[in-house]
N, C-alpha and C positions, 0 to 999 in steps of 0.2 A: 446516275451519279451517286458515288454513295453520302449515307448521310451527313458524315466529318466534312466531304468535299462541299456539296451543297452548301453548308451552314460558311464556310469561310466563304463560298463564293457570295452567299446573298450579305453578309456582312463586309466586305469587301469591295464589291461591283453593285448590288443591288441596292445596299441600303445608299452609300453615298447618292447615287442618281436620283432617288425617292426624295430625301433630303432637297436636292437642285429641282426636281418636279415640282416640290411642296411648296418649295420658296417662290416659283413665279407662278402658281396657281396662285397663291396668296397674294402675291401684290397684283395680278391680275385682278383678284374680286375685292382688293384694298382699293385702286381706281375707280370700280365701276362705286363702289360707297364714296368716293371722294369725289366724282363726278367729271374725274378725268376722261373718264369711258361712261357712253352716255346711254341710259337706256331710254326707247322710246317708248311712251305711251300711246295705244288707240283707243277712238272712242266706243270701240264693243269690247265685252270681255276676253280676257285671252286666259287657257285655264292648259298648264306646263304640267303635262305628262311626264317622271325622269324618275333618273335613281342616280346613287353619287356612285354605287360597285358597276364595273365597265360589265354588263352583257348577263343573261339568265336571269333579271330577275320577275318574268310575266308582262315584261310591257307592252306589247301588243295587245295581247286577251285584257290587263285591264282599259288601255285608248278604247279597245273596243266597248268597254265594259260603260264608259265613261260615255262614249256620241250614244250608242242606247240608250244611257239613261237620258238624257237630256233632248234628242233631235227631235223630241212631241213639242218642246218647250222652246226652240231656238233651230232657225236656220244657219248650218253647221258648216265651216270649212277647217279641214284638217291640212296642217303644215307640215311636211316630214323632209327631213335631209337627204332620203332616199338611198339609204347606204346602198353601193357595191352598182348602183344602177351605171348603164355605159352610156346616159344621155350627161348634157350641164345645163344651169341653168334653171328654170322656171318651166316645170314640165307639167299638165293639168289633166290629172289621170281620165281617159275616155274607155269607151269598147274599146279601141285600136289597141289600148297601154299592153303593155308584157311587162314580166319583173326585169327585162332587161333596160326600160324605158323610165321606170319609178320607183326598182328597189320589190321584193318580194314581202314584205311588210305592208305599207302603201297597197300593192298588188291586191293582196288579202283582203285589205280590209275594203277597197274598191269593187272587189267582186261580193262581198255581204250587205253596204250598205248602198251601188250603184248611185246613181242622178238626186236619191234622199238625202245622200253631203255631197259636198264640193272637197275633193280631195287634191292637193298639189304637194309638187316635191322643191325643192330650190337650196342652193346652199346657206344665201340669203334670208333668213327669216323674215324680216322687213320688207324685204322685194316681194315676196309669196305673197305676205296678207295683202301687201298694193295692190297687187294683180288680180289677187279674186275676187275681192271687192269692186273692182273695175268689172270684173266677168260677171261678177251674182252680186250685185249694191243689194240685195235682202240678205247677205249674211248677216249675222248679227251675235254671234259668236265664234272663236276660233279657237281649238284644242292643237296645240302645237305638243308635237309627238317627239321622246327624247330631247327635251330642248330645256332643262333643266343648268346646265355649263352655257345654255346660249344667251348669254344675262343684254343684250340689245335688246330686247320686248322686254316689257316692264309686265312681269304677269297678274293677272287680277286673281288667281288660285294657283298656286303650286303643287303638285300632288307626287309626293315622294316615297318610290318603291322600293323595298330592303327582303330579301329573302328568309324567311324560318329557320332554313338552314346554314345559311352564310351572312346574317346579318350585318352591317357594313359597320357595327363596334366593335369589332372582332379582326377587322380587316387593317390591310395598311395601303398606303399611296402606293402607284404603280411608279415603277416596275416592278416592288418588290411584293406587292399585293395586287387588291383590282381595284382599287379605290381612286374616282376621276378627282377626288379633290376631297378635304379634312373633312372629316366625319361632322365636325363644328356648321358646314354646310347647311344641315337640317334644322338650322334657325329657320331658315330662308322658306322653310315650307310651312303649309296651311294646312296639311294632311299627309301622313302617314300611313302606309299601310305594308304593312308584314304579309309577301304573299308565299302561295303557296306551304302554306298549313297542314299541318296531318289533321285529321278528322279529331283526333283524340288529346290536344293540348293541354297540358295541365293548369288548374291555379294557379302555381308557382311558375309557371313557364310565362302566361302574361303579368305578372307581375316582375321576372327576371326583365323583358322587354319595355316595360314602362320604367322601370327603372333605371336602365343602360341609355335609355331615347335621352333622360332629362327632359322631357318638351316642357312649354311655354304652356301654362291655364289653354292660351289663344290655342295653341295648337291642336288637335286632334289623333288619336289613333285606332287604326282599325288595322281587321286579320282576315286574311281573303285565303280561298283555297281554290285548287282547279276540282270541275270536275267535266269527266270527260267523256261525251257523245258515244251513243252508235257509228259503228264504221261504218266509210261513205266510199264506193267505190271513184276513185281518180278520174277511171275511164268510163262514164255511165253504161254509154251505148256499147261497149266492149262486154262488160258483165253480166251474167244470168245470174246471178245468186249473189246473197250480203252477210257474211257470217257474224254470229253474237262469238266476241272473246270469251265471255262467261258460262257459254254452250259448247265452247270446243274439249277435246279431250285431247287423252296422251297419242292419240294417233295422229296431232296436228302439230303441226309445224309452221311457224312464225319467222320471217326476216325482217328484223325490225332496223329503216333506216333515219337516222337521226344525225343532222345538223343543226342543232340550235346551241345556245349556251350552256343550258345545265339538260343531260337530257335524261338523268335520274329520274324523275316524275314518270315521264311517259315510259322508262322500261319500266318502272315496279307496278304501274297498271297493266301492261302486258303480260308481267309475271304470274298477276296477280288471280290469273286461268289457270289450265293445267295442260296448255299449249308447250310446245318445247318453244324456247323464243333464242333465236339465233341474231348476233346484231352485228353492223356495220356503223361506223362511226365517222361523221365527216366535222369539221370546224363549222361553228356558226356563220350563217350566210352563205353556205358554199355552194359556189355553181357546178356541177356534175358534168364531167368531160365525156366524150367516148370512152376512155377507159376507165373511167369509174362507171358508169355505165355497162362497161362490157366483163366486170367484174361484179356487178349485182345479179347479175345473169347467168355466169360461171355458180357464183355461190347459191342463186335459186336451183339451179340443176343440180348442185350436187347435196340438198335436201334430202332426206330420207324419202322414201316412197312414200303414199298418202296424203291427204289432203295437207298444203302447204301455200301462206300466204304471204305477200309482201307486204309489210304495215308501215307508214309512214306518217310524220308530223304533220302536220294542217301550213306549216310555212314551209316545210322542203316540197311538200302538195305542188303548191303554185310553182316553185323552180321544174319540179320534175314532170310537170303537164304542160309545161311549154316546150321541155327537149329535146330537139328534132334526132338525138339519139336513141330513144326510148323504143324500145322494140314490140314490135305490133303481138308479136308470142305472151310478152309480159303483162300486156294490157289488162286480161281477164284476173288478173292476178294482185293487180295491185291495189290499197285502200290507205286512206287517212283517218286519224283519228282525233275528230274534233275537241276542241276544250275551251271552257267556259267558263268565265270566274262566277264561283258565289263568296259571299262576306259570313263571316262568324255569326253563331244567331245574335252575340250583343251586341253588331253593330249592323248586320244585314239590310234592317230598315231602318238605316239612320245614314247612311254614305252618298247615299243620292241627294236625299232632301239635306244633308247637310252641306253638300256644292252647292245646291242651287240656292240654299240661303246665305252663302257666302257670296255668293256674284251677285244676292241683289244687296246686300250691305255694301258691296261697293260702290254703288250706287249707279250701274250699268243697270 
């Protein structure tokens, strides 16, 4: 669309909608302060993993970041809504689970920290923590995952994620931006955290973000960045060999596939070799049909001669080792590349012990 169109389009169709989005987000979270909509307290802490921009901004890697730190200190159940999953209901991730049973998120994180938390999906937030308490009465904490708009739990920490690069001051309400509700939202959090960082941030650049935040003395902020693993072959037992990115040369070739939100990050660490990096692009969350499938295949063949890899995110990982499409040829071929949050050095060791002294001021 060219640029004259676009602009009368989003001022015309988009902005009014935003407007009507904004308006009953607002008196949505005007009731829940008026107490017309009621949130429930429980008596363990419950610690709201979210962000107010819809989608990319780390939340997964930091939940995960978040039951590491804490599962020495507290027996853990994690509550997730289980997007895109084809069960309903109150589902309680086992060996049996698939990401088609809890959401490939959940999946993930089930396969890292196994029987060490108690992990469940539900649409209900209220219903899940009933349930797992009933399953595991030693939980004694619960990290409820993306549930930051689910204002029915009353949270004992809220922990609010905003991108480096798209920060959500910058953004507007949906449709005509990605914003799930007014930037004004981040009263409502206990912490803050800017993820996904370049290495090399300026003075002026955390001071432009402390300033834009506005926060509260009370409130907190910190700056998190990925960093990202050796590659792990998908199919173990399929694979004789694990290549380093950083060891390959111009005679390799990369098919780099990515379904997440923002997947900027993971191609500029790919680039960041002197591999040729060839990519494919699917929408976040996306389940991989036969013919997507039969087009990742098409395009590994027609690769240049020489050593050539399939490289994939750590959450399309889990979708695409379950697909009973996935072709037995491909298998030696294909790898993940894990990622891992670390925090800025000036707050690195100070984000963990400052949750944990936040949930016992609350007196949990």
């Amino acid at each position: 669309m060219p640029m004259n169109g676009r602009k009368i389009y989003e001022n015309i169709v988009l902005l009014p909608l935003s407007k009507v989005y904004g308006a009953g987000v607002a008196m949505r979270n005007f009731m829940f302060k008026c107490g017309v909509l009621r949130q429930r307290e429980f008596d363990i802490p419950i610690v709201v993993v979210g962000n107010i921009a819809a989608g990319g901004t780390g939340k997964t890697p930091h939940t995960e970041y978040v039951i590491d730190a804490l599962r020495y200190r507290y027996r853990i159940g994690v509550v997730s809504r289980g997007y895109k999953r084809k069960t309903h209901g109150f589902v309680l991730a086992s060996k049996r689970s698939t990401p088609l049973d809890i959401g490939d998120e959940p999946y993930q994180m089930y396969q890292k920290f196994g029987d060490l938390v108690r992990i469940a999906v539900c649409e209900d937030r209220c219903q899940a923590i009933d349930e797992l308490l009933k399953i595991d009465p030693a939980i004694n904490l619960i990290v409820l995952d993306d549930a930051f708009q689910h204002r029915y739990v009353k949270p004992t920490v809220s922990i609010v994620l905003t991108e480096f690069s798209r920060p959500f001051f910058f953004d507007r309400l949906l449709p005509l931006g990605r914003l799930r509700e007014s930037p004004n939202a981040i009263d409502r959090a206990d912490m803050v955290v800017v993820t996904k960082c370049p290495n090399n941030v300026k003075p002026i650049e955390y001071r432009i973000f402390t300033k834009n935040f506005g926060l509260f003395p009370c409130q907190n902020l910190y700056f998190s960045r990925y960093n990202y693993g050796g590659l792990v072959p998908l199919f173990p037992d399929q694979s004789t060999y694990t290549p380093y990115i950083d060891m390959m040369t111009e005679d390799d070739t990369i098919l780099a596939l990515c379904g997440i939100g923002n997947p900027k990050p993971f191609f500029n660490h790919l680039k960041s070799g002197k591999a040729h990096v060839k990519s494919i692009i699917f929408p976040d969350h996306h389940n991989f049909t036969r013919r997507d499938i039969d087009n990742i295949t098409k395009r590994f063949n027609e690769l240049p001669d020489g050593n050539k890899y399939i490289i994939t995110t750590e959450k399309d990982a889990v979708r695409l080792s379950n697909n009973p499409y996935f072709p037995h040829a491909l298998k030696p071929h294909i790898y993940y590349l894990p990622v891992m949050v670390s925090f800025d050095k000036a707050t690195s060791s100070t984000f963990a012990d400052d949750l944990v002294k936040l949930i016992r001021q609350s007196g949990h």
